[in-house]
C-alpha positions in Angstrom: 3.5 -28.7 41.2 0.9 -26.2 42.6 0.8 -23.3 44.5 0.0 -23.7 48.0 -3.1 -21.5 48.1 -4.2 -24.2 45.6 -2.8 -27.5 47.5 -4.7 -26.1 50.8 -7.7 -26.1 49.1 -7.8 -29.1 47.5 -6.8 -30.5 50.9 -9.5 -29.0 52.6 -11.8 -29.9 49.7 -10.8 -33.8 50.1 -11.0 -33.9 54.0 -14.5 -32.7 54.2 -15.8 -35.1 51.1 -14.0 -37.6 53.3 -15.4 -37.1 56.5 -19.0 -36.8 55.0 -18.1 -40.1 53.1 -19.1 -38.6 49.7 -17.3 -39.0 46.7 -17.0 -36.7 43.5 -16.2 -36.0 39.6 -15.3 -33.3 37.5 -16.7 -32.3 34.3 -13.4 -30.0 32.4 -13.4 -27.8 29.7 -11.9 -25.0 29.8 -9.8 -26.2 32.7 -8.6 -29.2 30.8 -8.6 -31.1 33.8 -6.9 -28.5 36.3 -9.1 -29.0 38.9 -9.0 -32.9 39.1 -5.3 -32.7 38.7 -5.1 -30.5 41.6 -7.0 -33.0 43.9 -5.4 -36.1 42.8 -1.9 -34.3 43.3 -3.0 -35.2 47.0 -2.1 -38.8 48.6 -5.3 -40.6 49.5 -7.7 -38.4 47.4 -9.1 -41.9 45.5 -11.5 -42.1 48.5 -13.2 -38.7 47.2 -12.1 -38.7 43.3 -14.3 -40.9 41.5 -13.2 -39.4 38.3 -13.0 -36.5 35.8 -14.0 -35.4 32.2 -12.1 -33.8 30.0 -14.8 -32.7 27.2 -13.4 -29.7 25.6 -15.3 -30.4 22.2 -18.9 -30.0 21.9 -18.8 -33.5 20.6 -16.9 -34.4 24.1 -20.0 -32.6 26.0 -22.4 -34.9 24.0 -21.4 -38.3 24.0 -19.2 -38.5 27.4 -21.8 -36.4 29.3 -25.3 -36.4 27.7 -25.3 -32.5 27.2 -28.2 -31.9 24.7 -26.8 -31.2 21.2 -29.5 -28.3 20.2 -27.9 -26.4 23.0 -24.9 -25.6 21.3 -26.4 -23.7 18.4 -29.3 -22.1 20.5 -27.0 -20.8 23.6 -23.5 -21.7 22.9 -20.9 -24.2 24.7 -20.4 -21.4 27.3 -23.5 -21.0 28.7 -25.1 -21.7 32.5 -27.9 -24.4 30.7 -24.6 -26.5 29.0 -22.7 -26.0 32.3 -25.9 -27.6 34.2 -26.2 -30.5 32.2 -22.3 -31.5 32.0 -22.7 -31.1 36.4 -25.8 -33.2 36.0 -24.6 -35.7 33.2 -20.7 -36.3 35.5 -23.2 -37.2 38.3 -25.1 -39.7 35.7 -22.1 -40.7 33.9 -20.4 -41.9 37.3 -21.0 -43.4 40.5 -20.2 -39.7 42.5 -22.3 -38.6 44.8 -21.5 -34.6 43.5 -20.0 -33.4 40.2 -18.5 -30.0 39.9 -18.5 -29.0 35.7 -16.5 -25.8 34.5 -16.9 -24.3 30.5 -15.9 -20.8 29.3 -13.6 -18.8 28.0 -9.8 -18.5 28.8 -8.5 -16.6 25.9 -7.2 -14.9 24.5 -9.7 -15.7 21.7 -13.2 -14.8 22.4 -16.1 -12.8 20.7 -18.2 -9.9 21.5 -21.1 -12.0 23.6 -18.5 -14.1 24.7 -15.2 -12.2 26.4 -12.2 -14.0 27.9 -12.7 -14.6 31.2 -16.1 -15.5 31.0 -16.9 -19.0 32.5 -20.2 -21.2 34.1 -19.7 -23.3 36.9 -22.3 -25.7 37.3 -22.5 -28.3 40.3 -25.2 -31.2 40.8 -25.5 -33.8 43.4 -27.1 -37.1 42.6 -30.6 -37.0 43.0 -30.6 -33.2 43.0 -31.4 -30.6 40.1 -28.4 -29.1 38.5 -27.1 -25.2 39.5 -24.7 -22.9 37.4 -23.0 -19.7 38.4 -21.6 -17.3 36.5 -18.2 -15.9 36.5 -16.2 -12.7 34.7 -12.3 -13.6 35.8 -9.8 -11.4 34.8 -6.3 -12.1 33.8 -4.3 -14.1 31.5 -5.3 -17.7 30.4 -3.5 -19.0 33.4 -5.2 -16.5 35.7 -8.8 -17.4 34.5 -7.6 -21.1 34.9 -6.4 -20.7 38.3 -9.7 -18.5 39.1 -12.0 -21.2 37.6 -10.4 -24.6 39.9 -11.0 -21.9 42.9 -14.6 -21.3 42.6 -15.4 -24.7 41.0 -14.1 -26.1 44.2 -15.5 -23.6 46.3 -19.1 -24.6 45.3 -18.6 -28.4 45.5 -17.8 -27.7 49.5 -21.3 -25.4 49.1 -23.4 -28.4 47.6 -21.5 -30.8 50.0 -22.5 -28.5 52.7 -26.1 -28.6 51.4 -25.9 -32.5 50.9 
């Protein structure tokens, strides 16, 4: 169903939640649930998966994950301050010990402050404050996609490593 660069590091991803004994969520939006989808294409990965959101709405962000509704006027949906507050309201919102949270732009629409290819990565472990990381991908929808589930589970294993 994936590629194997993919399935290798979700595996990875799974085996090192697993020997730590942590557990963790997703927070989707413009990777509509990619990245969970990815993991749980893996047998065994329920004893790291604790679950995933799908809040590709605004109105998703706000009542599944707490994300502060003046923040969608003031900075926009794809922004580093929502992409904190979906990592920190996934942690909140479950019982995870980590949640990794995604939100940008994978075209082709976009606007001038806003390009394709532009996406926020935001992690948060519980008890921790919220980071986001910025991202300009390049490619076709799929491409930015594929780009986003790499980096967003790149930095889980970087907060698990800092767990």
């Amino acid at each position: 169903m994936f590629d194997s660069e993919l399935t290798d590091l979700a595996k990875s991803v799974l085996k090192q939640f697993e020997e730590r004994g942590l557990t963790l969520t997703t927070a989707e939006s413009c990777t509509g649930g990619l990245i969970t989808g990815v993991l749980t294409a893996i047998a065994g990965s329920s004893s790291v998966v604790e679950r995933g959101f799908v809040t590709y709405t605004n109105e998703a962000k706000m009542e599944m994950l707490g994300v502060t509704p003046a923040l969608f006027p003031d900075v926009g949906a794809v922004s580093s301050e929502v992409a904190r507050e979906m990592a920190a309201g996934a942690v909140a919102h479950s019982r995870a010990d980590i949640a990794v949270a995604v939100t940008g732009v994978a075209g082709p629409g976009q606007s001038e402050r806003k390009p394709a290819g532009l996406v926020y990565i935001g992690s948060c472990k519980r008890g921790g404050e919220p980071i986001a990381l910025e991202f300009r991908f390049s490619g076709d929808r799929n491409a930015v996609r594929r780009q986003a589930v790499i980096e967003a589970l790149s930095l889980a294993v970087r907060v698990l490593d800092s767990a």
